[in-house]
Each structure stands twice: as C-alpha cells, then as structure tokens.
N, C-alpha and C positions, 0 to 999 in steps of 0.2 A: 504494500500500500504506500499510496504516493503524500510524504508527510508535506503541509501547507506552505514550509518556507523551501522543497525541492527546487522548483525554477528558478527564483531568488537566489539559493548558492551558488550552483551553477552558473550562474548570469554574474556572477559578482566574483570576480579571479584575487587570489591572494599572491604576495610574493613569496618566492620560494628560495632555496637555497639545496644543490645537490652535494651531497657530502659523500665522498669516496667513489668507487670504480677504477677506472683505467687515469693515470697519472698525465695522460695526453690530452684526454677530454678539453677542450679550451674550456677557460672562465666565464668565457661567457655564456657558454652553454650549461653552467652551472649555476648562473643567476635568470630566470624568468619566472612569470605569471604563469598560473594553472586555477582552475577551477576548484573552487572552495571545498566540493562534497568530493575531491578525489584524493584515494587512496594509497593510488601508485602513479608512478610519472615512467614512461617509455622514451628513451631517447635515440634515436636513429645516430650509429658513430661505426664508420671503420664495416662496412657490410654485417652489421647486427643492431640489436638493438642493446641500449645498457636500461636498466630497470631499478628503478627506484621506490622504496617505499616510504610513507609518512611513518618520521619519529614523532608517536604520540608522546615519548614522556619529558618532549620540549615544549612547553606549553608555547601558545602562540596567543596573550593577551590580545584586545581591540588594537589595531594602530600602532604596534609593538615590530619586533623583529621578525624575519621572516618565518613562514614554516621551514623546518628542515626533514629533508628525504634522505635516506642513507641507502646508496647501493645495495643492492640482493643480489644479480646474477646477470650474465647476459646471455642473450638467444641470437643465432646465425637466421639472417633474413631469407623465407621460403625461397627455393627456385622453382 
C-alpha cells in the first residue's frame, strides 16, 4: 500500500555522498542527488555497475549533511 507522503519523497531528491568501492570512481560521481524513498544507488563505472546502499545508522537530520551510501558489491553489465 501506497503510504500519503510516497510521490512527495520521491519528487523531492536529497544529497548524497558514496563512501567506498573502487578507488578510481571520480569525486564527482561520489557527490549527487537521489531520491529520498531510495534505498540503494547503482552507478554505471568501468563496464559494470558499483552499488551502493543507504547507511541508516548516519542519521541525516532536516537540512543537515548528506545521506551517506556505502558500497556493497558490483555486477558486470548484461551482454
């Protein structure tokens, strides 16, 4: 079931911060917006993808520092 503020998160992107993975990832692919109600962050690097998940036990007050995602694993893009 579809909870009242769903479109609203979604629709409203927070900054992010990607912590760890491959050591070449540029910075700047380490710093962007993502949508609020998500989980995990995929980032397309190097023919795969690197994957990232939300660290919940960095809280992310209103208006405060970024979320922070910390690498999991990465997956070779289908042929």
């Amino acid at each position: 079931m579809k909870g009242l503020n769903d479109d609203a998160t979604r629709s409203n992107p927070i900054d992010v911060v990607l912590v760890g993975g491959p050591d070449d990832l540029p910075e700047t692919a380490r710093r962007l917006r993502a949508p609020a109600s998500g989980g995990t962050i995929k980032v397309p690097h190097r023919g795969g993808y690197e994957h990232f998940e939300h660290d919940r036990r960095t809280g992310r007050p209103e208006g405060q520092e970024p979320a922070v995602f910390r690498w999991t694993m990465r997956t070779r893009i289908a042929e």
